[in-house]
Each structure stands twice: as C-alpha cells, then as structure tokens.
C-alpha positions as CSV (number, residue, x, y, z in Angstrom):
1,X,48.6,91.5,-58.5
2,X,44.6,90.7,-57.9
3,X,42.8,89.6,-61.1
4,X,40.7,92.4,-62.2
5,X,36.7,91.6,-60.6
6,X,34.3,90.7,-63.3
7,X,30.9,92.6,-62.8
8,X,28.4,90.3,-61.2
9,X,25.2,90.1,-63.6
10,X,22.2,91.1,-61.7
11,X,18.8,90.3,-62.8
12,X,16.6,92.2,-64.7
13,X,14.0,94.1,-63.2
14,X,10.7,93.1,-64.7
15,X,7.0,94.4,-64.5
16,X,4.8,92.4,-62.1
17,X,2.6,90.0,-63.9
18,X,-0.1,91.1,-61.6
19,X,0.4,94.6,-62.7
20,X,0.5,93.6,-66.1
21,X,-2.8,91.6,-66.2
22,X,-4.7,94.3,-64.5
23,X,-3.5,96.8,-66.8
24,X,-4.4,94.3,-69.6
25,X,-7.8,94.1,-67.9
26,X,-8.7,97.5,-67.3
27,X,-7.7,98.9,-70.8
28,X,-10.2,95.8,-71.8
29,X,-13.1,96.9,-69.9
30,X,-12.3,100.8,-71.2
31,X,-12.7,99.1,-74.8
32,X,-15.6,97.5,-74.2
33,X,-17.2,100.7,-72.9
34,X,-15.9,102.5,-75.8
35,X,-17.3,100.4,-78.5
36,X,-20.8,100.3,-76.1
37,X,-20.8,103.9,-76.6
38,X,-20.1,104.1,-80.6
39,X,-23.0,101.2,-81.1
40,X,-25.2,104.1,-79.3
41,X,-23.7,106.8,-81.3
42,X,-24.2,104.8,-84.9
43,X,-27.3,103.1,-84.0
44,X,-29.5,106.2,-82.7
45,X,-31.8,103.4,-80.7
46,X,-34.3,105.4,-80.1
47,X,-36.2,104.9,-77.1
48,X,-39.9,104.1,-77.4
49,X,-42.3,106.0,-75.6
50,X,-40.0,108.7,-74.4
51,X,-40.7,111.2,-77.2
52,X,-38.4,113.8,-77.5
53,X,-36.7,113.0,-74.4
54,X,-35.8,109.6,-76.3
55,X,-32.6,111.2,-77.8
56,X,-31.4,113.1,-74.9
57,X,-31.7,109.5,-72.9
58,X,-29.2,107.7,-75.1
59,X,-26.8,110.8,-75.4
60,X,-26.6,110.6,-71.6
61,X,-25.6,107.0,-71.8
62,X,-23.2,107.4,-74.3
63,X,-21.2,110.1,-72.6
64,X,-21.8,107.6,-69.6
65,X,-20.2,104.8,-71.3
66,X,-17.4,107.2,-72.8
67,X,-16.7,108.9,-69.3
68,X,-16.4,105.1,-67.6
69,X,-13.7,104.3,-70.6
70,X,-11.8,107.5,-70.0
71,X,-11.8,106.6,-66.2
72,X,-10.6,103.0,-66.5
73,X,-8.1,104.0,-69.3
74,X,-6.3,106.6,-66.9
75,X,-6.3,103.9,-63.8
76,X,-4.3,101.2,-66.3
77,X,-2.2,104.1,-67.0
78,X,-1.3,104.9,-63.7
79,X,-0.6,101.0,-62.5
80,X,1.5,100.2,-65.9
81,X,3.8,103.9,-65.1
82,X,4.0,103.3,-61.2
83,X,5.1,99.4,-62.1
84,X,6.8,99.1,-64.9
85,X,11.2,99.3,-64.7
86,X,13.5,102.0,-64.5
87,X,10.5,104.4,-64.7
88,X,11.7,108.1,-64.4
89,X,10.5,110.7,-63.2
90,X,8.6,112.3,-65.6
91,X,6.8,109.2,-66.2
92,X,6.1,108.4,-62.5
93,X,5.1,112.7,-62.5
94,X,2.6,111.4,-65.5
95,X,1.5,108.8,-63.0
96,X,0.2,110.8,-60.5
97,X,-1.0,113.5,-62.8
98,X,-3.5,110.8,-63.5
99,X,-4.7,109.8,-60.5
100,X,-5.1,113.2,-60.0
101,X,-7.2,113.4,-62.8
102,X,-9.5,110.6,-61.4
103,X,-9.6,112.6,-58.2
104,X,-10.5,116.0,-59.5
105,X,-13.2,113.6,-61.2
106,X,-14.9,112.5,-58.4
107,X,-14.9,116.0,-56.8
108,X,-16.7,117.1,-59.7
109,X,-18.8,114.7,-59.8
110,X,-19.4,115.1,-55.9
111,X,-21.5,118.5,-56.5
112,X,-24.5,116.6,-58.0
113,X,-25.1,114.6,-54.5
114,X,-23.4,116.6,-52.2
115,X,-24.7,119.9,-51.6
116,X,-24.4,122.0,-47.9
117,X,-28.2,123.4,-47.1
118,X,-28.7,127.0,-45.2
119,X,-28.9,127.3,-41.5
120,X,-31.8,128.9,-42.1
121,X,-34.1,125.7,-43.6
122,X,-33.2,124.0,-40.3
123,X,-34.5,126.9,-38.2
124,X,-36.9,125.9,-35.5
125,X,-40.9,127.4,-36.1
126,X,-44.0,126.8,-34.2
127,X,-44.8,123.5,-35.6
128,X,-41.5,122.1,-34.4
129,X,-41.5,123.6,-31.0
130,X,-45.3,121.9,-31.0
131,X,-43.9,118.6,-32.0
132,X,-40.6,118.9,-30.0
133,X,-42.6,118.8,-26.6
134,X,-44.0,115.2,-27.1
135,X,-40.7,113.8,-28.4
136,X,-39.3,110.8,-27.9
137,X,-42.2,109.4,-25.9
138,X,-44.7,110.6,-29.6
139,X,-44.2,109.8,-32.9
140,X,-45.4,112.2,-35.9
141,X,-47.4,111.1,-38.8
142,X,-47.5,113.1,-42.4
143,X,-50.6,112.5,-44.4
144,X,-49.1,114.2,-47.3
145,X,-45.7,114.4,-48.6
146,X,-45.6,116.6,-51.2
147,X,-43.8,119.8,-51.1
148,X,-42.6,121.0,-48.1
149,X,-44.2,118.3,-45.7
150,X,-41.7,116.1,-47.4
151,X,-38.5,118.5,-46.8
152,X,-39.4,118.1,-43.6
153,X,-39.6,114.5,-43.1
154,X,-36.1,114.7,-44.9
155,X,-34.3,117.0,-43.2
156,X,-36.1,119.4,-40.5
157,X,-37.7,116.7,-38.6
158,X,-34.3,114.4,-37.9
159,X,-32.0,117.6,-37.4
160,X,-34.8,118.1,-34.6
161,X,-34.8,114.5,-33.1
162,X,-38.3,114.8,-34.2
163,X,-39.4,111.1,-34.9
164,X,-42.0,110.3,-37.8
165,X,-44.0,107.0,-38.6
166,X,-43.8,107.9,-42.4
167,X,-40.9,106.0,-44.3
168,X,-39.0,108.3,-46.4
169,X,-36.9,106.2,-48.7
170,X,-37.0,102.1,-48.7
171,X,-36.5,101.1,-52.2
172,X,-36.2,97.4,-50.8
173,X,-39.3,97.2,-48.5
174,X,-39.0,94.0,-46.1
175,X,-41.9,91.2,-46.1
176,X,-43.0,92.1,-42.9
177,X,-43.3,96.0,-43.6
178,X,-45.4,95.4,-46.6
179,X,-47.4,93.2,-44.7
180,X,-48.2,94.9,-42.0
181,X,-48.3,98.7,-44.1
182,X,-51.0,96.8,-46.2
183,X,-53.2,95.6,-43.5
184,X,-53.1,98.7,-41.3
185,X,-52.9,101.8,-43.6
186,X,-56.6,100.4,-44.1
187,X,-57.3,101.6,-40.4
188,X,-55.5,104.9,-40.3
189,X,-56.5,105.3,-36.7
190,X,-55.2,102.3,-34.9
191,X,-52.1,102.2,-37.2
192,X,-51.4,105.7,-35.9
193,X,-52.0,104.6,-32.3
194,X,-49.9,101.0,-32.9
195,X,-46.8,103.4,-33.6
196,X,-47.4,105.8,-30.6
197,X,-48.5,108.8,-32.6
198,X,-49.2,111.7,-30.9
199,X,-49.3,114.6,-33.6
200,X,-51.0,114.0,-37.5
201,X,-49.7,116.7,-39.9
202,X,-52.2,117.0,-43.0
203,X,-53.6,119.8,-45.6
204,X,-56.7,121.4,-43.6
205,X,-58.7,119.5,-46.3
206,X,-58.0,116.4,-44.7
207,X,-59.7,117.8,-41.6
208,X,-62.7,118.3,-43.0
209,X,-62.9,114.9,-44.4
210,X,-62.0,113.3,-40.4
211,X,-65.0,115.5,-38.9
212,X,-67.3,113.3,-41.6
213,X,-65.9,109.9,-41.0
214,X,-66.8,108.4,-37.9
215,X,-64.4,105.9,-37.1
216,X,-61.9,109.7,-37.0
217,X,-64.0,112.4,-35.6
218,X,-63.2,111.2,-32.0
219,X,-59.7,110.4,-32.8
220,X,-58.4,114.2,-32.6
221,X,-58.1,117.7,-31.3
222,X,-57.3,121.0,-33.4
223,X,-54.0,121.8,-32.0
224,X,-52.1,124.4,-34.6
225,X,-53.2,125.5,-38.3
226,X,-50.7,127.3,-40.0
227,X,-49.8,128.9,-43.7
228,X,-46.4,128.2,-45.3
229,X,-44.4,130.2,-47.4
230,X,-40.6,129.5,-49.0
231,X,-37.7,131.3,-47.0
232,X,-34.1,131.9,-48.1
233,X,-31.9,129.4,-48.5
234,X,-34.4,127.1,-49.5
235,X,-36.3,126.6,-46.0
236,X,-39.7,127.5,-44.7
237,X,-41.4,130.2,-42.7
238,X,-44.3,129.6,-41.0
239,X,-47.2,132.1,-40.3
240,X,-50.3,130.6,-37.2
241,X,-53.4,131.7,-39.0
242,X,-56.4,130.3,-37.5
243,X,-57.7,130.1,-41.3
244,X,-54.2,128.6,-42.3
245,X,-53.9,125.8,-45.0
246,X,-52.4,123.3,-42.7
247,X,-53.2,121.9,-39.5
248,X,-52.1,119.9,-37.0
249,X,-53.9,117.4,-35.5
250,X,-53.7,115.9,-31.6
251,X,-54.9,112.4,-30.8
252,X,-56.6,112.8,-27.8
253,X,-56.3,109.0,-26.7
254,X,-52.4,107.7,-28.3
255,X,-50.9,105.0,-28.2
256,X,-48.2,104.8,-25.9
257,X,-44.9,104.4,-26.6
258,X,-43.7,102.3,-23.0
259,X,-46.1,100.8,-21.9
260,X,-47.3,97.3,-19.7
261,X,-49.9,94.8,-20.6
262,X,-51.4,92.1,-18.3
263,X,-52.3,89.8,-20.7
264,X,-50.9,88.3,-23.8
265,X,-51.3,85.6,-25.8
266,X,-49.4,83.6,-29.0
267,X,-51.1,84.5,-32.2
268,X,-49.8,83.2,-35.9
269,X,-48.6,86.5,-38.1
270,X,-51.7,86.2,-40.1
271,X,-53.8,86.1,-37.0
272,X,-51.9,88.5,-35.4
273,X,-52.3,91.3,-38.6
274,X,-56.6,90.4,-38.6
275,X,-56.8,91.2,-34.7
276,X,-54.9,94.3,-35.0
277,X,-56.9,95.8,-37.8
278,X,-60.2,94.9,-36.4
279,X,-62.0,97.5,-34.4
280,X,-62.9,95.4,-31.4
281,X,-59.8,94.2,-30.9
282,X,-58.5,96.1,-27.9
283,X,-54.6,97.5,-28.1
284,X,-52.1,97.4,-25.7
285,X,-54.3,95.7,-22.9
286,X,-53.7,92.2,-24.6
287,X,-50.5,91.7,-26.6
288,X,-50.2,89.4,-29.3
289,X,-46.7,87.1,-28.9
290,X,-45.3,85.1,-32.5
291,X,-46.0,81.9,-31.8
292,X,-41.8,80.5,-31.7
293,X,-41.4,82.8,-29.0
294,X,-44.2,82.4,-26.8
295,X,-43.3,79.0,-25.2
296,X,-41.3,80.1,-22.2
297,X,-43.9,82.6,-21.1
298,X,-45.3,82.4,-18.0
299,X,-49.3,82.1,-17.8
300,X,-50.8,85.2,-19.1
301,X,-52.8,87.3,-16.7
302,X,-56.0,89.7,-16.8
303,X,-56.2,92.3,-19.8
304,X,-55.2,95.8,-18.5
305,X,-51.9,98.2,-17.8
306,X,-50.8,96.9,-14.2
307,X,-48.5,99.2,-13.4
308,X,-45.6,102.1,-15.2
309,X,-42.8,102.9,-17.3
310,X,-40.6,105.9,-16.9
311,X,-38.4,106.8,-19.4
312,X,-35.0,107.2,-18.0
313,X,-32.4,107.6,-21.0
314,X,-33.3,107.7,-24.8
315,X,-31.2,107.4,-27.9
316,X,-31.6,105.9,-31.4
317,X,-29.4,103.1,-30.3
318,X,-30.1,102.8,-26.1
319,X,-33.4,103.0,-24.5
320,X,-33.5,103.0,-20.5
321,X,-36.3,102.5,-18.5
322,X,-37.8,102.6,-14.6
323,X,-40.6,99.8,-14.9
324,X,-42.8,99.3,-11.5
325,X,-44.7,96.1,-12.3
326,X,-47.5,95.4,-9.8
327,X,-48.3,91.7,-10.9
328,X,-46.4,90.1,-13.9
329,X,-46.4,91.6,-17.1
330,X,-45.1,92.2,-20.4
331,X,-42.9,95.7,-21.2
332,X,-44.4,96.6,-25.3
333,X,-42.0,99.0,-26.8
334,X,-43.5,100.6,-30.3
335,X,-40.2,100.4,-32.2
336,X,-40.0,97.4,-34.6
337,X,-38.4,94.5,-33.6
338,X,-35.3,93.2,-34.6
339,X,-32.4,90.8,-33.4
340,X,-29.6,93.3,-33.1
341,X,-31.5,94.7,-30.4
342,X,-30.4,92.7,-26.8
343,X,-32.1,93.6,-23.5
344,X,-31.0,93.6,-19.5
345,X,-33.3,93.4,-16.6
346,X,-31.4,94.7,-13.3
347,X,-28.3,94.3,-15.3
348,X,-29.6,90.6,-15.9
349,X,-29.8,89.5,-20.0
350,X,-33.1,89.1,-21.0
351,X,-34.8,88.2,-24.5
352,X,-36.9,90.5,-26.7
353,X,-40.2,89.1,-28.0
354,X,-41.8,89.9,-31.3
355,X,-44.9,91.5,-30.2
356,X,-48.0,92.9,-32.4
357,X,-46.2,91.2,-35.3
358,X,-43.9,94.1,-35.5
359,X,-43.1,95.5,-32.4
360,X,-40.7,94.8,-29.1
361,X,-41.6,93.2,-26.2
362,X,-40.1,91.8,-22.9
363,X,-41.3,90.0,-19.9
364,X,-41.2,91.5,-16.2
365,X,-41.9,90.0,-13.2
366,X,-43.6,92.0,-10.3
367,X,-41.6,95.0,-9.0
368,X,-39.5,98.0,-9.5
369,X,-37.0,96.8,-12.2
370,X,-34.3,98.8,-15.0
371,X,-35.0,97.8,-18.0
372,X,-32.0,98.3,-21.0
373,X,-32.3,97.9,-24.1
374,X,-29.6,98.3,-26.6
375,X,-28.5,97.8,-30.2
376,X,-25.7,95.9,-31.3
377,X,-25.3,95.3,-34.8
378,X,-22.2,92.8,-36.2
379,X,-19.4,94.2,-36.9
380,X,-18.5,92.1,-40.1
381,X,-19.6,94.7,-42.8
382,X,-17.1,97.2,-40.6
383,X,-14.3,94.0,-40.3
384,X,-14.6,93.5,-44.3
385,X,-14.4,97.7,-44.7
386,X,-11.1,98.2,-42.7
387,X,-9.4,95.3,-44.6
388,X,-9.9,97.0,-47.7
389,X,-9.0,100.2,-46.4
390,X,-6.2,98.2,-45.2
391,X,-5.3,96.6,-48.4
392,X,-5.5,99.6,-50.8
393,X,-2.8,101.8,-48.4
394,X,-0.8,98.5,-48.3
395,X,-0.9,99.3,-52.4
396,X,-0.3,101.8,-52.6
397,X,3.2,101.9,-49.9
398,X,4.5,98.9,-51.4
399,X,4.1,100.7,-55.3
400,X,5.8,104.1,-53.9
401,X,8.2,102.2,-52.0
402,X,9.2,100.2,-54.6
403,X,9.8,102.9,-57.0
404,X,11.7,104.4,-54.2
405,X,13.8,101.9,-53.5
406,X,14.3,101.0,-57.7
407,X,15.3,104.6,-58.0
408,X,18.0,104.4,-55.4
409,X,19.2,101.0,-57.0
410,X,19.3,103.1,-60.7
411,X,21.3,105.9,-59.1
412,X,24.1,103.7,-56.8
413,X,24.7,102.0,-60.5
414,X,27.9,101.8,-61.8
C-alpha cells in the first residue's frame, strides 16, 4: 500500500514590485496635485493685474490640479487591481471600468481641439480659382491676418494646395527666420519677390497706400477686388464688386520660383542679408552662396538667366525638374534650405547649396539635365514612437495574460 502523497507547497503568488512602486508613485503624484489644488482653494492667490478675471484664473487651475489627481488616482487603481494575486473578477471588472473612465476622459476632453468644419468653408470662390492658376510655380502673400484672411491661411488655402509666404503658427521661430524676417519685411517688395510671390492679398486700403509709395506703385496690377460676407457652417462667400473692400494684387515682374543664375558668388550671412535688402542689388541674376559651401564651385560666370527650368513633378516632399543649361549655372529653388532635403542630377547625387541665406541651390553643368530633389527626414523620432507603441501592447498582453493564466491556475486548484 503506497504512502498517502503529501501536497507539494507551491509558492505564493505575490504583486510585482514594479507594479507596486508605480502604484506607490502615481497615488504620490495624485497627492501632490491634490494638496496643489487645496493651497489654491484656501489661499485665494489672487492674480495681480487680471481684475475680475483673477478669480476665475485660479478656479481653472484648481479644478486642473484636482482633474490631474483624479486621473492619476484611477491609473494606480487600475495597475494595483490588474497586478495584484488571486484578483477576481469583479475586481479585475473594477479594473477596466477605470480605464474606461480615463478613456471616456479623453474623448471628452477631445471636443475642445477636435472639431469637423462644414464642407461648405472649404468651397472653392473666385479668389481661389484666381490663386489656384499660378500654383505651385507662385506663392501668396497676406498683408493682414485678421478675420477671415487668417481662416484662410489656416484652412482654405492648404485644403487648396494654395501655397502662402505668411507663417501661421511658429511659437519657436529659428535664428535664421528671425533674421532674415527682420531684415526683409523692411523691403516688402523684394521679400515678396525672394519667395516667388505672384498674388498680395490686402484690405483695399493698403492699395491706396502702394499707389503713394514709390518703391510699390510699379510693383503691381489690380487683378480682383472683392466683398466678403460669413456663410453657413462657418465659411465665406465672396461677392466681385469692382468697389469691393478687398483686393488682390498681381506682381507684374515675380520672382521666380525655378529659376538659373550665371553668376554667384560666396557672401558671409550678414553680407548676404545687407545685399539682399538693398535696392541695387540685383536678384536672381547673381546668387549669393554661404561661404562653407562655396569652395567646390566652379568659377562663376556672367550675371544673367542662361537658360530654363520646367517643372516636371511637384509635391511638398519631391520636386522634379527639366533644366536646359546653356553655359554652367546654378539651379535657385525659393523654398528654404535644409539638410533633409538630398538632390540627384541625371539620377547622379548631387549637393544642395545654401543660397540667398535662406534658400536652395544646386550646381548644373551645360545641357539638358533632370534635376530631383527630395526630402528625407530621419527616421529616429518614428524608430523611438513604434517602440513605445511596442512596449505599452507588450503591457498590457503580459498583464491580461497573466491574469489569465493566474485565473486558470486558481480554478485547476485542489
């Protein structure tokens, strides 16, 4: 007769001590944010120079603080309930009831930044169809952008591939672009032609004010004035009135977008921001090269355009061109130079010159050549991305998994 088996004694199961810390950490954080708020709350601080709005600034910042506790409080719930032993399932029900919580949150929360906009604010008018026929080979400028000129800048104008010099949002303006905005906004006319503007929208004030300044008068053309008035859904509708509050103006002489220079030469960024704001400095004929980048250039040649550019393929990210060269010369693209960017002659790699102090530019030799350019950003912010994507569904399998299998361990129990 066998000797009756003594139970083997199998190790507790125990909460990870990772899980444990976070938990520890988050419910720390939702403290600290807690207490935050009730200093606000008991204090009053009021906030100087706001006035009556003083009050309703630090209410918003205490339900702020209070919301950000509430949020961290129900994420330490939901990693100590999906962690800890022999949960059941109410408890692990509880779990996801909070994360569910969180999520209705942020959907919530979502309605304040995103929002769907009417079919009917994107609807083409005349101006568009105007500004559509120069496109991509013209930029637009805005003069104003108040009230509707800047809905358009926002949203009509890119929905339209409608390209505009004006910079809607850069809250962290580069060196150079400050630089080079504060030297040529001075000269409104050969900034405009620098960045291959072919169109000026502006209040019909403002044309009254070009006809009396000289340096202007010659610049432009009356092509379009216009009244606007709001439309449903938040757009705009349009009304061609010869008498019309708005106008658009045509350059009569732009400055091109592709084009070919004989001549160039290496100028220091300082140098290179005086000779482009100063009136007898001719554009485009003679292209200024930064200096690091003007060593491997072959002698320069007369001032002029010797020869074309045909504009073969265009998008935001790929630019192809038919360049017939009749001496040696150097290909100046108006889009602002950047590294990213890499170039092919005749399927040949080439390098891109910082031209103008801001702009593209590329050596050609004398011919018929294809020109590519195209952009190629690293792909270490998208590497660093998908491993956290990658990380957070690992997670979250191995904490439903191991619930899983815990479960099936609980019920198979003697």
């Amino acid at each position: 007769m066998s000797k009756k088996q003594k139970p083997v004694p199998t190790k507790a199961a125990v909460t990870p001590t990772w899980a444990i810390w976070m938990v520890r950490a988050l419910l720390g954080l939702a403290g600290l944010l807690a207490l935050w708020a009730l200093g606000k709350l008991l204090g009053g601080q009021p906030m100087d120079g706001w006035g009556d709005y003083g009050m309703v600034i630090v209410r918003n910042q205490i339900v702020a603080l209070l919301h950000g506790a509430v949020l961290l409080a129900a994420a330490a719930g939901f990693i100590h309930l999906m962690t800890r032993p022999a949960s059941t399932w109410p408890a692990r029900r509880l779990a996801w009831a909070l994360a569910g919580l969180v999520a209705l949150d942020a959907l919530w929360l979502s309605r304040h930044y995103v929002q769907t906009m009417s079919g009917e604010a994107l609807e083409e008018n005349e101006v568009i169809r105007l500004l559509k026929s120069e496109r991509p080979r013209q930029r637009v400028a805005l003069i104003s952008q108040d009230g509707f000129y800047n809905q358009w800048l926002t949203y009509l104008f890119p929905y339209h591939g409608i390209q505009a010099l004006n910079i809607t949002q850069m809250p962290r303006m580069p060196v150079e672009y400050q630089k080079y905005l504060g030297t040529l906004t001075r000269r409104p006319g050969r900034y405009w032609q620098l960045g291959a503007v072919g169109y000026v929208l502006a209040p019909v004030q403002i044309w009254g004010q070009i006809q009396n300044d000289p340096s202007l008068r010659d610049l432009f053309t009356l092509a379009l004035a216009y009244d606007v008035m709001p439309a449903d859904g938040g757009g705009t509708k349009v009304f061609v009135n010869s008498s019309g509050q708005h106008v658009v103006l045509r350059m009569k002489d732009p400055g091109p977008r592709f084009t070919l220079s004989g001549a160039w030469q290496a100028a220091p960024d300082e140098e290179a921001l005086r000779l482009l704001a100063e009136p007898a400095h001719p554009l485009f004929d003679r292209v200024l090269v930064a200096p690091e980048q003007a060593a491997g250039l072959p002698a320069s040649g007369e001032p002029g355009r010797p020869g074309s550019v045909e504009l073969v393929e265009y998008r935001p990210d790929r630019i192809r061109l038919k360049v017939t060269a009749e001496r040696p010369a150097l290909l100046r693209v108006a889009d602002k130079y950047d590294p990213a960017w890499r170039a092919s002659v005749d399927g040949q790699p080439a390098s891109l010159l910082r031209v103008d102090y801001l702009f593209r530019g590329l050596p050609v030799a004398e011919g018929t050549h294809e020109v590519l350019m195209q952009y190629q950003a690293g792909g270490g912010t998208l590497w660093l991305l998908a491993a956290g994507l990658v990380l957070c569904g690992g997670a979250t399998l191995h904490l439903m998994t191991h619930r899983s299998a815990s479960s099936i361990k609980e019920t198979a129990a003697p």
